[in-house]
Backbone bond lengths (Angstrom), bond angles and torsions (degrees), N, CA, C in turn:
res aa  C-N    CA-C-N  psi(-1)  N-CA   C-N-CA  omega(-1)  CA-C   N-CA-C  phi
1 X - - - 1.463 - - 1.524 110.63 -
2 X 0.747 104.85 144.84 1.951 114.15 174.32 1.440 101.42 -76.24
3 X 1.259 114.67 174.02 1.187 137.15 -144.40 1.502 143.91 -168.28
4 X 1.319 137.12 110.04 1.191 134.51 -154.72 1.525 107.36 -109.97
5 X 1.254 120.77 118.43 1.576 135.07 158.17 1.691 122.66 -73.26
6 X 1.124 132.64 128.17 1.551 123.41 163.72 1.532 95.03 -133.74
7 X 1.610 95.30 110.94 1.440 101.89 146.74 1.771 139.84 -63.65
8 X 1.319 108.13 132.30 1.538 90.24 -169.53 1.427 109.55 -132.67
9 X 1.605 99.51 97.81 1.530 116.24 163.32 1.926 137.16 -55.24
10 X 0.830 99.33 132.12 1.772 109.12 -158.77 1.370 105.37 -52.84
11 X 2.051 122.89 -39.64 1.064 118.25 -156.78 1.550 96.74 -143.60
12 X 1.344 130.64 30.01 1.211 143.47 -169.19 1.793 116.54 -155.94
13 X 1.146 98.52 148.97 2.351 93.02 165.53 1.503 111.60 -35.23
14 X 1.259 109.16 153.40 1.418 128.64 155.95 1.177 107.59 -70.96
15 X 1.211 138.18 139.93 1.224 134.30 142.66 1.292 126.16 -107.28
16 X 1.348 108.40 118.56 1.660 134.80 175.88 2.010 105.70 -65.69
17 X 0.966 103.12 119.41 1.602 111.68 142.71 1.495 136.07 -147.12
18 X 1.195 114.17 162.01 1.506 113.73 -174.78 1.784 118.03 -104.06
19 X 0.774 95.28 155.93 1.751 117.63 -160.25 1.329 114.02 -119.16
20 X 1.378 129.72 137.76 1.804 111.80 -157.42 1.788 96.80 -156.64
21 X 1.290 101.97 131.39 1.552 115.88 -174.23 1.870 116.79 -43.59
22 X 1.326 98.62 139.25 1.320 99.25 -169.82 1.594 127.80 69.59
23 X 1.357 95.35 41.64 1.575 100.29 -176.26 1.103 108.51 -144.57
24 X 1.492 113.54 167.13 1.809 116.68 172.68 1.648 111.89 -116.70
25 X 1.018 110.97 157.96 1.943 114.72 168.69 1.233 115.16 -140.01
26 X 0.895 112.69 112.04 1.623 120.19 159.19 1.510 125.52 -60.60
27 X 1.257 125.68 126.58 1.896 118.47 -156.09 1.578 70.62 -123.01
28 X 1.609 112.65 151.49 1.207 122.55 167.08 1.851 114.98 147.21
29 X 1.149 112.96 171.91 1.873 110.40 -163.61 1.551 83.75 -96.15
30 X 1.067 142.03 27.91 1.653 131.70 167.76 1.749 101.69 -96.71
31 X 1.521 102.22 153.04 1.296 104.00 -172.04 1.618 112.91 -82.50
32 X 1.460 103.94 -10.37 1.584 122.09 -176.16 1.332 105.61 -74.76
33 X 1.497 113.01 -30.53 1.897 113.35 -174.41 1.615 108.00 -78.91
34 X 1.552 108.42 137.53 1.562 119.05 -151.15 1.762 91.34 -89.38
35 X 1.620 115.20 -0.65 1.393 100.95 170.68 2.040 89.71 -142.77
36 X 1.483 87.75 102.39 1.580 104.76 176.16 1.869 118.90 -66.42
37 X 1.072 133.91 112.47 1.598 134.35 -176.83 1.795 88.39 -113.27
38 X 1.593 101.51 114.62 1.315 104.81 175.05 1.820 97.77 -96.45
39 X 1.404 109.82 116.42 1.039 98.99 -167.21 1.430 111.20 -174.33
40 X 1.685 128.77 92.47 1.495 134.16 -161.77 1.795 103.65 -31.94
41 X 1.036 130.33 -50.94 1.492 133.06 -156.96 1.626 111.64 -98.38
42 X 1.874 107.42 18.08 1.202 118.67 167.60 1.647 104.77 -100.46
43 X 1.626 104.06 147.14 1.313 93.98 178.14 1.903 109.53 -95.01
44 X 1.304 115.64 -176.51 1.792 105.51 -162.11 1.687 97.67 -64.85
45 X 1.722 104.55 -46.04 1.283 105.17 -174.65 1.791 109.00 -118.14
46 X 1.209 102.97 89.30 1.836 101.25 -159.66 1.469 102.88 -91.95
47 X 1.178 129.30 -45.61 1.886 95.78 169.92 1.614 85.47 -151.61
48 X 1.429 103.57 -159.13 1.414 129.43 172.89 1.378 135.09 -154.96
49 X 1.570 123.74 139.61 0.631 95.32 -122.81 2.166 82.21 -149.70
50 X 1.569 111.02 107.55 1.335 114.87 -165.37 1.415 137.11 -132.61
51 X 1.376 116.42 165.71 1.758 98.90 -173.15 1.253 111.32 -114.65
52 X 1.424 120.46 74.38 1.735 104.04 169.57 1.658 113.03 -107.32
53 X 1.565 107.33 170.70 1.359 112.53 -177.06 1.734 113.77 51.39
54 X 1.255 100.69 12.54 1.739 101.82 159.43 1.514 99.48 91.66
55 X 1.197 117.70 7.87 1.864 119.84 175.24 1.344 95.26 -128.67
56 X 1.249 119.66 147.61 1.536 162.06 166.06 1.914 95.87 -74.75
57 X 0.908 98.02 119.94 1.494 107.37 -178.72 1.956 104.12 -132.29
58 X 1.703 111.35 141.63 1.220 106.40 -170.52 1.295 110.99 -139.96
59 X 1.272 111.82 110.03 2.291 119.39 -162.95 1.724 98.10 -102.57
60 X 1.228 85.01 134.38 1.782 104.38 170.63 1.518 82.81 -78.65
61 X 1.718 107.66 148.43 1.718 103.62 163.62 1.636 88.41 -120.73
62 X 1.262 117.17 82.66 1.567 99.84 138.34 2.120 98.34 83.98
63 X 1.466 108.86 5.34 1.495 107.15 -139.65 2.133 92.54 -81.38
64 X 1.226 98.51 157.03 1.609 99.43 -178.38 1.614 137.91 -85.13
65 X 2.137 86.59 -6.37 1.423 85.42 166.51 1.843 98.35 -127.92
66 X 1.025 114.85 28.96 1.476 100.52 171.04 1.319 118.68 100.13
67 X 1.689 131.17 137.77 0.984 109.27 138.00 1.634 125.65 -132.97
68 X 0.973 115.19 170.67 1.517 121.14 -158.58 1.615 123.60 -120.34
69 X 1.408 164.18 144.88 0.941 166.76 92.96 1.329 145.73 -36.42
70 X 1.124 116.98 67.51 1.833 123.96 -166.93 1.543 118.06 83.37
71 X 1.317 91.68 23.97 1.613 122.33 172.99 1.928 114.64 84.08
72 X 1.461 102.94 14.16 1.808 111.23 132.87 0.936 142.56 -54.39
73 X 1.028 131.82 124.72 1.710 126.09 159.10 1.682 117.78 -97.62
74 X 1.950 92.91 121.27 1.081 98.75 -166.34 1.607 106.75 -112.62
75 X 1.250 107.88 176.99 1.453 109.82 159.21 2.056 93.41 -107.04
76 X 0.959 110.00 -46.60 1.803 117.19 -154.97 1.649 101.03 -125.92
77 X 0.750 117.25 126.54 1.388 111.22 171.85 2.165 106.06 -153.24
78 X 1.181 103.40 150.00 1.260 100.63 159.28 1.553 118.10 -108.53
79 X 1.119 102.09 133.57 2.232 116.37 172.04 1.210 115.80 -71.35
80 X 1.211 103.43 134.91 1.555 125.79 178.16 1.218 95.31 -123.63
81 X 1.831 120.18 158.95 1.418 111.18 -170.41 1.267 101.38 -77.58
82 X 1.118 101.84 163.95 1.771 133.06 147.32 1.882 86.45 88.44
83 X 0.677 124.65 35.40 1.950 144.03 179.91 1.281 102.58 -81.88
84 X 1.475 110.34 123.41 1.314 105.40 -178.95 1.182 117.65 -120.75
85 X 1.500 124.81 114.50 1.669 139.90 -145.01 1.937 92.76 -117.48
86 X 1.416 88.10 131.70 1.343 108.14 -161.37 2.140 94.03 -121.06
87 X 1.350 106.57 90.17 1.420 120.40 156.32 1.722 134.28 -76.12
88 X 1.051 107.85 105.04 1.213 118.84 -139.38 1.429 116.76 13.85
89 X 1.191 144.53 -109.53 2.236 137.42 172.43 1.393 111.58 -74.73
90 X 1.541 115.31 8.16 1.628 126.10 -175.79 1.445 95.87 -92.09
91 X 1.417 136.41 113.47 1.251 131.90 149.87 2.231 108.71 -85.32
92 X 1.902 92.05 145.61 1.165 78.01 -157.81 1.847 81.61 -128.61
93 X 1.561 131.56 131.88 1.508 116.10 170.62 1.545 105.36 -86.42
94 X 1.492 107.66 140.56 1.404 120.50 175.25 1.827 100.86 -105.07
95 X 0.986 109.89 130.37 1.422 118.70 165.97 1.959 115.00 -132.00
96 X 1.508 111.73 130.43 1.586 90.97 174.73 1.810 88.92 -90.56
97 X 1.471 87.15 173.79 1.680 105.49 172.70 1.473 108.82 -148.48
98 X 1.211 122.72 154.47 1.429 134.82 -165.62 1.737 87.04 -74.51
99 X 1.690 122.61 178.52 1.047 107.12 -176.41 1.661 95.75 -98.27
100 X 1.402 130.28 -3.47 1.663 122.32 178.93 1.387 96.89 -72.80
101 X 1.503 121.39 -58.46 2.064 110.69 154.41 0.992 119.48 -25.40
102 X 1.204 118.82 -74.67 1.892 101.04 -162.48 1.990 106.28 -69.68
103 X 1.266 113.13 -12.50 1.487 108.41 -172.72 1.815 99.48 -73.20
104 X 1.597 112.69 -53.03 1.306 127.06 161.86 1.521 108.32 -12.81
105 X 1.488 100.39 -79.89 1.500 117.71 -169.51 1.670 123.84 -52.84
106 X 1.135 101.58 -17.65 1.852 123.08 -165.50 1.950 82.40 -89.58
107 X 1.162 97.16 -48.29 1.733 106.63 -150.93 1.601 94.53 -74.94
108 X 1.286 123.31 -41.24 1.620 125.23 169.58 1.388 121.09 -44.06
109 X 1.636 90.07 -51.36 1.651 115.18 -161.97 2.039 104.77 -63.24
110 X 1.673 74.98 -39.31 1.466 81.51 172.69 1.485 131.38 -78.81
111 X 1.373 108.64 -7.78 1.583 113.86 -158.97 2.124 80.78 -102.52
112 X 1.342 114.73 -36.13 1.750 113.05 169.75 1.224 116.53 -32.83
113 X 1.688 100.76 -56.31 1.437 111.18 -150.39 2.034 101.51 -75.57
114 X 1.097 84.93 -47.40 2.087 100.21 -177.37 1.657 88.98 -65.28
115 X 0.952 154.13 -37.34 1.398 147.15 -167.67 1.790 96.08 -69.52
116 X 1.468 110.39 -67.21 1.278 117.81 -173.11 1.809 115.27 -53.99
117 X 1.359 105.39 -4.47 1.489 104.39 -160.08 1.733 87.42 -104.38
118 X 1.345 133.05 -27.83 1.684 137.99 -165.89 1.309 93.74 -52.69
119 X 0.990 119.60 150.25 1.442 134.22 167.12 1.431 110.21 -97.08
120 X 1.624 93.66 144.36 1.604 86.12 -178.07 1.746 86.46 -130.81
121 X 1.778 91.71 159.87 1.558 94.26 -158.01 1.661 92.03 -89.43
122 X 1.390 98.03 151.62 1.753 132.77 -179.48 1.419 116.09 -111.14
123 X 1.761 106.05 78.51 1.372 101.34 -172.80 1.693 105.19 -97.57
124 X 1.692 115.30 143.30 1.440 82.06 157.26 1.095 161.90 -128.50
125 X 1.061 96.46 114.78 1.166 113.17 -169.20 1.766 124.81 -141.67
126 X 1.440 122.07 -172.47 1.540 109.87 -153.51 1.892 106.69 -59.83
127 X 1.230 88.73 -7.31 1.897 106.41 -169.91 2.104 99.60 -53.45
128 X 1.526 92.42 -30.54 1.837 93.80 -168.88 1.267 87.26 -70.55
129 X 0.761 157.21 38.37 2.106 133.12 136.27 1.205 103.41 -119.28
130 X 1.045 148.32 25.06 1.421 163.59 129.60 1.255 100.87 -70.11
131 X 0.970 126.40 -67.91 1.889 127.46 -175.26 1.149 97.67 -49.60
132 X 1.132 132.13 -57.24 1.571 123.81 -147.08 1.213 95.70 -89.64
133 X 2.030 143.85 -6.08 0.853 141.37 -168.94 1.636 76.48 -81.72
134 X 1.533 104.40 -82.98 1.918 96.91 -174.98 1.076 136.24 -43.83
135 X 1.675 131.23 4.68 1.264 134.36 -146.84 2.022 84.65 -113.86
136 X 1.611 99.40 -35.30 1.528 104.30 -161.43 2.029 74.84 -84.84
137 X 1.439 138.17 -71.62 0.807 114.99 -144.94 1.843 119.52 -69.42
138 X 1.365 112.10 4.25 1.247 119.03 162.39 1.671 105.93 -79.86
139 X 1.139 147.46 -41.38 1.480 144.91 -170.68 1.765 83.95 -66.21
140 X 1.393 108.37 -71.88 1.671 84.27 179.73 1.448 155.71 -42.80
141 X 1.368 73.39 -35.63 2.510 87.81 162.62 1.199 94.18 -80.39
142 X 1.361 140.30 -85.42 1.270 119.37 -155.20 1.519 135.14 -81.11
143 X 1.301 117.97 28.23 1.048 129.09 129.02 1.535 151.91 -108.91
144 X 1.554 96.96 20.27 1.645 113.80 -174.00 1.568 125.30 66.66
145 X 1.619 110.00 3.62 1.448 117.01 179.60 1.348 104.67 -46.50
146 X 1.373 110.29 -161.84 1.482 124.42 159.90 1.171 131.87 -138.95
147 X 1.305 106.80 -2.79 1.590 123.77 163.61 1.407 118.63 172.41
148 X 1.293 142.96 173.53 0.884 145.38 -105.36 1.886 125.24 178.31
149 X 1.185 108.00 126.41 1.956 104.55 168.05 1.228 122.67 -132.21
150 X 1.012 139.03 157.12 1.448 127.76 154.03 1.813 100.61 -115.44
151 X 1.415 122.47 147.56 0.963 116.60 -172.88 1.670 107.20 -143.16
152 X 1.301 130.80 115.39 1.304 135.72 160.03 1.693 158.47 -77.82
153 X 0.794 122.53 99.36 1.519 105.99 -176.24 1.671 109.77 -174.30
154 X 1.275 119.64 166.48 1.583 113.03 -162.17 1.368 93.08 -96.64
155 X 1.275 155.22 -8.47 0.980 147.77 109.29 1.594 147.96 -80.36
156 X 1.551 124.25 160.44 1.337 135.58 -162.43 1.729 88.93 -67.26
157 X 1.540 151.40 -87.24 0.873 137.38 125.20 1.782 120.53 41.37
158 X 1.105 98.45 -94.21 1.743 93.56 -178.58 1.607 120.98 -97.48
159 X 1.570 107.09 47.20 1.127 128.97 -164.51 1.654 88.90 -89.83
160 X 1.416 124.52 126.17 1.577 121.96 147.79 1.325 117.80 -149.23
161 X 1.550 106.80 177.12 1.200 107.50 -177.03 1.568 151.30 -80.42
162 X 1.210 116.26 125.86 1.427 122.97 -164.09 1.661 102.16 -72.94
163 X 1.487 87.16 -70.39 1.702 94.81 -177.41 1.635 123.66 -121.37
164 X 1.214 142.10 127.15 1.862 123.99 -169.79 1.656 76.89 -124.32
165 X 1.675 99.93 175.75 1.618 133.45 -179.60 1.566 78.56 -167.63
166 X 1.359 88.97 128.48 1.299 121.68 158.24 1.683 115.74 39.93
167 X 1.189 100.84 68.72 1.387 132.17 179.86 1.661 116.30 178.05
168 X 2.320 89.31 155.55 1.833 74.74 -169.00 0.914 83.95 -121.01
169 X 1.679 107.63 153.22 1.598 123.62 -163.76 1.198 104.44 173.59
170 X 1.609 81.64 56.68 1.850 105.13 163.65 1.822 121.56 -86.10
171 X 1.337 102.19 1.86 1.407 110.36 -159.44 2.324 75.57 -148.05
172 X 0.822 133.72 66.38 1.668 116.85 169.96 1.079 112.83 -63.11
173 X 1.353 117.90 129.22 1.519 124.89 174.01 1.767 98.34 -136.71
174 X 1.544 130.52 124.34 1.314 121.71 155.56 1.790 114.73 -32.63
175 X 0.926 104.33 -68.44 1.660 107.60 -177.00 1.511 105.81 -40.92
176 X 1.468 116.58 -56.53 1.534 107.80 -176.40 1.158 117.13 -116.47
177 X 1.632 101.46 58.21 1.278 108.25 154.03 1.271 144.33 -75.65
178 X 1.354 147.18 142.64 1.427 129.62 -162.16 2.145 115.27 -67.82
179 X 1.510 76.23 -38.00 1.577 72.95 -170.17 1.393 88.97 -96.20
180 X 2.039 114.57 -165.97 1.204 133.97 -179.64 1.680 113.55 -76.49
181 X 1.542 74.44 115.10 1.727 93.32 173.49 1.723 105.71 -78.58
182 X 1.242 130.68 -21.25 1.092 109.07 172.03 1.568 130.04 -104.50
183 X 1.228 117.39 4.54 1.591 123.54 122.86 1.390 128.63 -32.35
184 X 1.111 112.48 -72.51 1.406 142.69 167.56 1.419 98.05 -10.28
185 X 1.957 98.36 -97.12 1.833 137.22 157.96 2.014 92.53 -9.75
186 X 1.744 106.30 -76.75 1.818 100.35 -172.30 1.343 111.84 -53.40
187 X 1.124 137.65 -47.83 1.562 138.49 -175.11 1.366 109.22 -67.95
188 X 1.239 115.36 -36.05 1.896 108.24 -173.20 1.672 98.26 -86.14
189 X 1.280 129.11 -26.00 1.351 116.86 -169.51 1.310 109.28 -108.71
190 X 1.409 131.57 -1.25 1.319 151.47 162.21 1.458 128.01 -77.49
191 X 1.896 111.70 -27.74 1.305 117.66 -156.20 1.333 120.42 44.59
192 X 1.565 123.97 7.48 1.898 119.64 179.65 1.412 90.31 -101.26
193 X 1.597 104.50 159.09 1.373 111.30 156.64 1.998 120.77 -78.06
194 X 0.820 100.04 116.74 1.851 114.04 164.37 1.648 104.03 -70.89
195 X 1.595 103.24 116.63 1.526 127.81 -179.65 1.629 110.61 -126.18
196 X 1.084 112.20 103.26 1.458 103.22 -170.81 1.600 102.98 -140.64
197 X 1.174 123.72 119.62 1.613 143.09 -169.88 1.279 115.05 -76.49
198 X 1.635 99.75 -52.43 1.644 110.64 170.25 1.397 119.67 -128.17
199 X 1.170 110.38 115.59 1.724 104.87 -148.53 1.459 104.88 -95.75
200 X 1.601 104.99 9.42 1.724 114.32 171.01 1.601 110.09 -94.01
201 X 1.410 109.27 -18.75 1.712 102.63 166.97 1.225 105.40 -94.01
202 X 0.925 143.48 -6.95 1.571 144.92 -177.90 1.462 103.78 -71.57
203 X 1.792 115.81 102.54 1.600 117.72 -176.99 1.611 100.34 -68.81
204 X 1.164 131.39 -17.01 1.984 110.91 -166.22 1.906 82.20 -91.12
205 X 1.434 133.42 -32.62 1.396 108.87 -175.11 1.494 128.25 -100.49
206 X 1.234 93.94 -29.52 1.708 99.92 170.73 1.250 137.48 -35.16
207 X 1.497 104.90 -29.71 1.295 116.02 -164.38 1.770 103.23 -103.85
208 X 1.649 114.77 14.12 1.082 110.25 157.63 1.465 116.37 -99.98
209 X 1.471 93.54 160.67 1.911 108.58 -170.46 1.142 110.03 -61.47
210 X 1.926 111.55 -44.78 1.357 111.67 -168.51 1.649 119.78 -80.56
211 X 1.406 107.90 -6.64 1.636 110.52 168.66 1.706 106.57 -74.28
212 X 1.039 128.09 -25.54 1.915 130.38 168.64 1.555 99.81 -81.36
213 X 0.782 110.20 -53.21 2.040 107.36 -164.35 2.024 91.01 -54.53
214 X 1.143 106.67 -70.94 1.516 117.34 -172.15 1.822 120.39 -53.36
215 X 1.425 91.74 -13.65 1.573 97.17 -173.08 1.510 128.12 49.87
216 X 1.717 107.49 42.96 1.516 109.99 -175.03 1.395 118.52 -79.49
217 X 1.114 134.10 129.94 1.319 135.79 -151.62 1.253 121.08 -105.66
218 X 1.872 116.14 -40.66 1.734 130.45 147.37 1.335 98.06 -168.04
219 X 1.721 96.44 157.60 1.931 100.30 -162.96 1.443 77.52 -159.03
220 X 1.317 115.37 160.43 1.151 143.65 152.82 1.671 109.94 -125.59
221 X 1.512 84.77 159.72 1.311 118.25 -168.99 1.683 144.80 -111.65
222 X 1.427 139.62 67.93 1.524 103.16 -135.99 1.561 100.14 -132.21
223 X 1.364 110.83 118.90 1.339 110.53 166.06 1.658 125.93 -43.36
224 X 1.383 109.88 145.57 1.475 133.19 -176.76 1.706 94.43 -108.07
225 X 1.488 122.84 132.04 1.235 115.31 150.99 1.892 102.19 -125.87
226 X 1.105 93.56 169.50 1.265 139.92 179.11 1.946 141.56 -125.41
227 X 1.431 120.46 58.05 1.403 128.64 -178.29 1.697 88.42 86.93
228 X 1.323 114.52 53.54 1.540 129.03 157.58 1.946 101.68 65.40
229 X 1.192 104.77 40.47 1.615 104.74 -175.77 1.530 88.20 -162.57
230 X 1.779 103.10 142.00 1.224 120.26 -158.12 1.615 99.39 -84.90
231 X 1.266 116.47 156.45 1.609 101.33 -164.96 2.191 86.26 -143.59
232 X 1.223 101.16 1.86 1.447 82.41 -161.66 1.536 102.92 176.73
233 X 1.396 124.96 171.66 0.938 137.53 -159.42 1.467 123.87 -127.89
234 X 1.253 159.79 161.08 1.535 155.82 119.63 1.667 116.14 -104.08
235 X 1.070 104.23 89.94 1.652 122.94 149.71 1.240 127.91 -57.98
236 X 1.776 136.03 132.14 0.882 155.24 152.26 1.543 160.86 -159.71
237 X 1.309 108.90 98.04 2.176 107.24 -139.22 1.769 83.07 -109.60
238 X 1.378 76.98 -164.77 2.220 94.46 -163.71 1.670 76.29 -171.18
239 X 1.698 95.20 130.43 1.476 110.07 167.33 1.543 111.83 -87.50
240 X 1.718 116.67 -7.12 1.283 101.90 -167.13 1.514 119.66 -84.42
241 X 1.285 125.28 127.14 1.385 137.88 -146.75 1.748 107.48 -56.08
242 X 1.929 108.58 -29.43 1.019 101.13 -174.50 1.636 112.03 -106.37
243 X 0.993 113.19 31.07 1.666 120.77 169.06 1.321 118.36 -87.32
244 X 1.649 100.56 121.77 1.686 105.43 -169.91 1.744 84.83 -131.68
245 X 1.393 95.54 126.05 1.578 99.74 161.53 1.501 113.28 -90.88
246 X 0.752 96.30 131.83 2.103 132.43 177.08 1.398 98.64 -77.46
247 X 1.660 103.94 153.72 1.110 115.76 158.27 1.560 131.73 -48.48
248 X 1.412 114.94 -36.97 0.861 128.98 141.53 1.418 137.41 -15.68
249 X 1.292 123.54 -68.02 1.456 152.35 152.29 1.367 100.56 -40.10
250 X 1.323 123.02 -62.45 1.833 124.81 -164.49 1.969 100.48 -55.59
251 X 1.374 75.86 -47.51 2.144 82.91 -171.66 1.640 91.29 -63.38
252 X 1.053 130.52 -41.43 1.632 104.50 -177.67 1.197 121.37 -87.77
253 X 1.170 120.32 17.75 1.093 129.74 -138.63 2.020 84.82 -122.14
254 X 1.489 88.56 -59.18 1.448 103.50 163.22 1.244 133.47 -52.87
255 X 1.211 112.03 -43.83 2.129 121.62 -161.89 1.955 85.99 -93.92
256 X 2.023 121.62 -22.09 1.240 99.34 -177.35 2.237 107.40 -69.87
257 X 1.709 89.16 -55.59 1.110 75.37 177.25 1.272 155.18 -56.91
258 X 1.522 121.52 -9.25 1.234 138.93 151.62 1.557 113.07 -48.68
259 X 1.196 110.66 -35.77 1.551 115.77 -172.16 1.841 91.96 -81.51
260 X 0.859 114.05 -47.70 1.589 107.45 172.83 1.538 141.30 -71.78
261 X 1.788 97.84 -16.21 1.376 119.47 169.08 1.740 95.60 -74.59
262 X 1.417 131.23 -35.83 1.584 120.22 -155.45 1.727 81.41 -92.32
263 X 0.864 110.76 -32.19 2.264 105.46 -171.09 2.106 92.88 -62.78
264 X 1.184 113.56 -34.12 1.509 119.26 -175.93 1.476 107.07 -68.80
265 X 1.307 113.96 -51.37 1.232 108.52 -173.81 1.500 113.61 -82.64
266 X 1.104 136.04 -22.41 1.137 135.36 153.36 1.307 119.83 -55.42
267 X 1.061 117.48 -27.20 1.979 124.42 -178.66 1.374 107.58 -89.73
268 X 1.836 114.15 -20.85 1.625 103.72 159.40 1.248 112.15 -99.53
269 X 1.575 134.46 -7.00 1.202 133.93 171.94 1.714 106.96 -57.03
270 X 1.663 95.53 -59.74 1.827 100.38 170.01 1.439 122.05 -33.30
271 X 1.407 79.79 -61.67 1.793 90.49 -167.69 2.040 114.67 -63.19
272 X 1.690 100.80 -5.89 1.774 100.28 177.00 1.720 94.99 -86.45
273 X 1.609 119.38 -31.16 1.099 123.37 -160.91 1.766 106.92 -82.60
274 X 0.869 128.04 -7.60 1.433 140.63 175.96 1.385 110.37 -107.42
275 X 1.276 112.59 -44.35 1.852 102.34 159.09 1.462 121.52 -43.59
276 X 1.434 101.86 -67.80 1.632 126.43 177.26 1.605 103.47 -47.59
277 X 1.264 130.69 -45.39 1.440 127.51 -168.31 1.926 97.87 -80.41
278 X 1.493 135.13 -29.83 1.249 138.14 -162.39 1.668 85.35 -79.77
279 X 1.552 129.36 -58.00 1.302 113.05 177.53 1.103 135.70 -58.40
280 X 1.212 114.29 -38.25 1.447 126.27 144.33 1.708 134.98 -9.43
281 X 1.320 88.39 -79.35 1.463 111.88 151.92 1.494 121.28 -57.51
282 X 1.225 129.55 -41.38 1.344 125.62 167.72 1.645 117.95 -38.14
283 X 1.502 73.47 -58.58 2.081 90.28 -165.27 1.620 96.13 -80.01
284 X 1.034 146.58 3.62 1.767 162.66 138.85 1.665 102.35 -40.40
285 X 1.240 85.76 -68.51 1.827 98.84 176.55 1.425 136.74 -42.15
286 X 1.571 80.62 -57.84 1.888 105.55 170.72 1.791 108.26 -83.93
287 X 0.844 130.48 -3.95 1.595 127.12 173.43 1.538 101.67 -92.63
288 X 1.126 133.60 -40.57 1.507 154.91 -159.01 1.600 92.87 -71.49
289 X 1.462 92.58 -67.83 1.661 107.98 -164.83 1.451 110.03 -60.34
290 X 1.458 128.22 -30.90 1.528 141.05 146.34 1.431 112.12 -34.35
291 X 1.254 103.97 -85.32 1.801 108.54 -174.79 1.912 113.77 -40.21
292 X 1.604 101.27 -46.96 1.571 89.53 173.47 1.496 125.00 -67.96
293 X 1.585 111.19 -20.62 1.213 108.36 166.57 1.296 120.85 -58.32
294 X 1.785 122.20 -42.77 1.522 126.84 -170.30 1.526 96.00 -74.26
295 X 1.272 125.83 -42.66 1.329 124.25 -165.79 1.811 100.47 -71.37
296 X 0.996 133.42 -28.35 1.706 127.49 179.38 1.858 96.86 -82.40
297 X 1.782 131.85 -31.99 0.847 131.54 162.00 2.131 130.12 -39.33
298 X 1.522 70.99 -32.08 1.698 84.08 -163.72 1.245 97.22 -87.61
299 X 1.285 132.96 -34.53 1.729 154.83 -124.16 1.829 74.65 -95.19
300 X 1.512 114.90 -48.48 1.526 119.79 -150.68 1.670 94.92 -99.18
């Protein structure tokens, strides 16, 4: 049976690949190995890893930090699914899949990515917080999160919420916020996006209280700007222990929020154009209210 690998990096995407009967792979940080692990404690050519006689077979080559199987260290081993192969500090899940599975999975993966890429129209008008309601609850389906924020303001401080899914934050407070406020804090005062898979190896969050109390499991993070200054945020974690976002995930993750950074700036573009038109109108008022004065002046 063929077969799907996801490597899963501590402070970076998973990366998903597929594996196909009657073949070999080379796992390792060399550019020659057909499954690359960028990863200091990988060796260039660290094992291999193949399908003959209808079994998945998996060779240490010689590698300097080991490799392991369901927390063995082997030289030879054969895979059984759901096997969890440990390259040097890279844990990697092996699963086989029939080939209508892995065709499924290609065809999903693919129907994610073309979904996340549709454009959705940016009128303006009151319709943009509707968009960005669907714009956030599409990043959440198609990336398996579990919920979701968008959050605004020109400062960390007077940061609140535009749009939430599945969170309560009827009362928003940074402090008691559901998800990680210090994600949040790195992405808004950083301008980078914060990507974190396992947010218990992560040394800047781990060591907060509210990442254990809340049980956040991995979330990303992604700044919104506005005329080259950050104006806002996109939040989104999953408590379930075995959710690893993929590269996969990052790119939609990416092409969504862009679609939600242009719905933002259009919703403060509005909101300069409705200021500007209320003064407008002000000084309309007071010029008006002048002339009838001179004109009842003249009248008398």
């Amino acid at each position: 049976m063929p077969a799907r690998i996801t490597v899963c990096y501590p402070n970076q995407p998973a990366v998903e690949s597929f594996l196909y009967e009657d073949s070999g792979y080379r796992l390792g940080r060399s550019n020659e190995c057909e499954l690359l692990l960028d990863h200091p404690t990988v060796s260039r050519q660290h094992a291999n890893v193949a399908h003959t006689n209808k079994i998945w077979q998996l060779k240490d080559e010689r590698s300097r930090n080991g490799t392991k199987v369901n927390g063995i260290a082997i030289t030879q081993s054969t895979l059984q699914t759901d096997a969890l192969i440990s390259i040097g500090e890279l844990d990697c899940l092996f699963e086989t899949k029939s080939t209508e599975q892995l065709d499924a999975i290609i065809t999903h993966n693919q129907w994610r990515l073309s979904s996340s890429q549709s454009s959705i129209s940016i009128p303006l008008t009151a319709h943009l917080q509707q968009n960005l309601s669907a714009q956030l609850q599409n990043i959440i389906m198609l990336t398996g999160t579990q919920r979701g924020i968008i959050l605004l303001g020109d400062t960390l401080q007077n940061l609140s919420v535009s749009i939430a899914h599945g969170m309560q934050l009827a009362d928003f407070k940074l402090a008691k916020f559901e998800g990680s406020v210090g994600a949040i804090t790195r992405c808004f005062e950083s301008g980078q996006a914060v990507i974190v898979m396992d947010v218990t190896r992560d040394e800047l969050l781990n060591a907060r209280k509210s990442i254990e109390t809340k049980q956040i499991s991995s979330l990303a993070c992604i700044p919104l700007f506005y005329e080259d200054k950050v104006v806002g945020v996109v939040y989104t974690d999953s408590k379930i222990s075995d959710k690893v976002l993929t590269e996969l995930d990052i790119e939609i993750l990416s092409t969504m929020s862009q679609q939600i950074q242009a719905s933002v700036q259009a919703i403060l573009l509005q909101q300069s154009i409705d200021s500007l038109q209320r003064i407008l109108e002000g000084d309309s008022i007071r010029i008006s209210g002048k002339k009838d004065a001179n004109l009842l002046n003249l009248c008398h």
